[in-house]
C-alpha positions in Angstrom: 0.0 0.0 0.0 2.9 2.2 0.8 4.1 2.1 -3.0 0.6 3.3 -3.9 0.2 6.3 -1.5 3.7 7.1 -3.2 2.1 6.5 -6.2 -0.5 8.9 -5.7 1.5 11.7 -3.9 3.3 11.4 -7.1 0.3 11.8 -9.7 -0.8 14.5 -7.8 2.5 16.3 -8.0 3.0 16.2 -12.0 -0.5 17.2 -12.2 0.4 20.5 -10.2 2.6 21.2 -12.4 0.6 20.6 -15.9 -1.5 23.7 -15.5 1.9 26.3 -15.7 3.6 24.0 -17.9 0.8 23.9 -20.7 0.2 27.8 -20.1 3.8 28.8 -20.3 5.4 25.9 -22.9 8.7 27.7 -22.8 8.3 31.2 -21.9 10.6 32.5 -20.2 8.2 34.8 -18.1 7.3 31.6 -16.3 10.7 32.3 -14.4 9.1 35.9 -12.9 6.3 37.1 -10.6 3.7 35.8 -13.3 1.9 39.8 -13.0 1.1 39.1 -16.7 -0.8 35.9 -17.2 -0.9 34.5 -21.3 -4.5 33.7 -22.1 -5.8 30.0 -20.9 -6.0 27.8 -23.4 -8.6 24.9 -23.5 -5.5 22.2 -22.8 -5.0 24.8 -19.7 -8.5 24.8 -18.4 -8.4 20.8 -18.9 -5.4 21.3 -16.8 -6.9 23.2 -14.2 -9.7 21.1 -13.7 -8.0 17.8 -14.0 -6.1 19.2 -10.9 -9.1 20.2 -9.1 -10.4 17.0 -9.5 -7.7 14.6 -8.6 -7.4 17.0 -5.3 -11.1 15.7 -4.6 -10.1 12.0 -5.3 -6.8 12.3 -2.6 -8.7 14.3 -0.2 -10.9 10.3 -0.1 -7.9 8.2 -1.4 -4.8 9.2 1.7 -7.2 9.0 4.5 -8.3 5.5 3.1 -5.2 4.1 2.3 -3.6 5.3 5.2 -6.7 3.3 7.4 -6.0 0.0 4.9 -2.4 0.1 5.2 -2.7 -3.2 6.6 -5.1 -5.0 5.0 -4.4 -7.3 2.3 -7.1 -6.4 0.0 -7.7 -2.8 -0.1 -5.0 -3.2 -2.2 -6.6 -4.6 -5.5 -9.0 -1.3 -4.7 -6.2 1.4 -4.9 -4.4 -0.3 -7.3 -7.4 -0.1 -10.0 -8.2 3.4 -7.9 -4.9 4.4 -9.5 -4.7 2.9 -12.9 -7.9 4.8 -13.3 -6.6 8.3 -11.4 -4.0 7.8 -14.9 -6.4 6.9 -17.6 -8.8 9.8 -16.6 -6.2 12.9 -16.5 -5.0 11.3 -19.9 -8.8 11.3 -21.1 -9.1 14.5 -19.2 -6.7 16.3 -21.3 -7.4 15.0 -24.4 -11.0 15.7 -24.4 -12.6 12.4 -24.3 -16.2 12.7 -22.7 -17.8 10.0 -22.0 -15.4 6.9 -21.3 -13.7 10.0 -18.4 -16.8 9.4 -16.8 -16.7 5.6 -16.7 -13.4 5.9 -15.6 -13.9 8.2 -12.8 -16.5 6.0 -11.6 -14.6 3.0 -12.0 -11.7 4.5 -9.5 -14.9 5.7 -7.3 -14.9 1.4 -7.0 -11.8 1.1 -6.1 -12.4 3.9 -3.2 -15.7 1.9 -2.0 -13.2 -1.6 -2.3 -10.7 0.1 0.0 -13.5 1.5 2.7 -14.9 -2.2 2.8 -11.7 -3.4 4.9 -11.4 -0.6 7.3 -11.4 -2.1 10.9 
């Protein structure tokens, strides 16, 4: 489980940083006070939102994982909570509607397999 909270902490790190880095792709005024934002771009506002969602899905996922630690299988339930954390910024950013949603939902199982072996 350990490897997964990593895992996540990690996802939730290079999505921090997609936002800037898709606003900015090179600019050297990414280096300053950022006063002077360029305009968002739809790839940035996917960015943005793909942020504020993951943010969501940890506030559920840590306390979880960190309450399953010990139990053999919450595992399978972060590990397919992950795999789908991945596909959905991918389909996030790229635009894909409908199969997001299934995939959000699908990592939303993997939340409710983790919760079922608390205690």
């Amino acid at each position: 489980m350990t490897t997964l909270i990593l895992a996540a902490l990690i996802l939730y790190f290079v999505q921090t940083l997609l936002p800037v880095t898709f606003r900015y792709r090179g600019n050297p005024a990414s280096f300053n006070a950022r006063d002077e934002m360029p305009a968002t771009t739809v790839l940035v506002g996917r960015a943005e939102r793909a942020l504020v969602n993951v943010g969501e899905a940890m506030i559920l996922f840590l306390p979880l994982a960190l309450l399953t630690l010990n139990a053999e299988g919450a595992v399978l339930g972060a590990t397919i909570f992950m795999i789908a954390r991945v596909a959905h910024v991918i389909l996030y950013l790229t635009g894909v509607p409908y199969l997001r949603t299934i995939v959000w939902a699908i990592s939303l199982v993997g939340l409710v397999m983790m919760a079922q072996h608390i205690g």
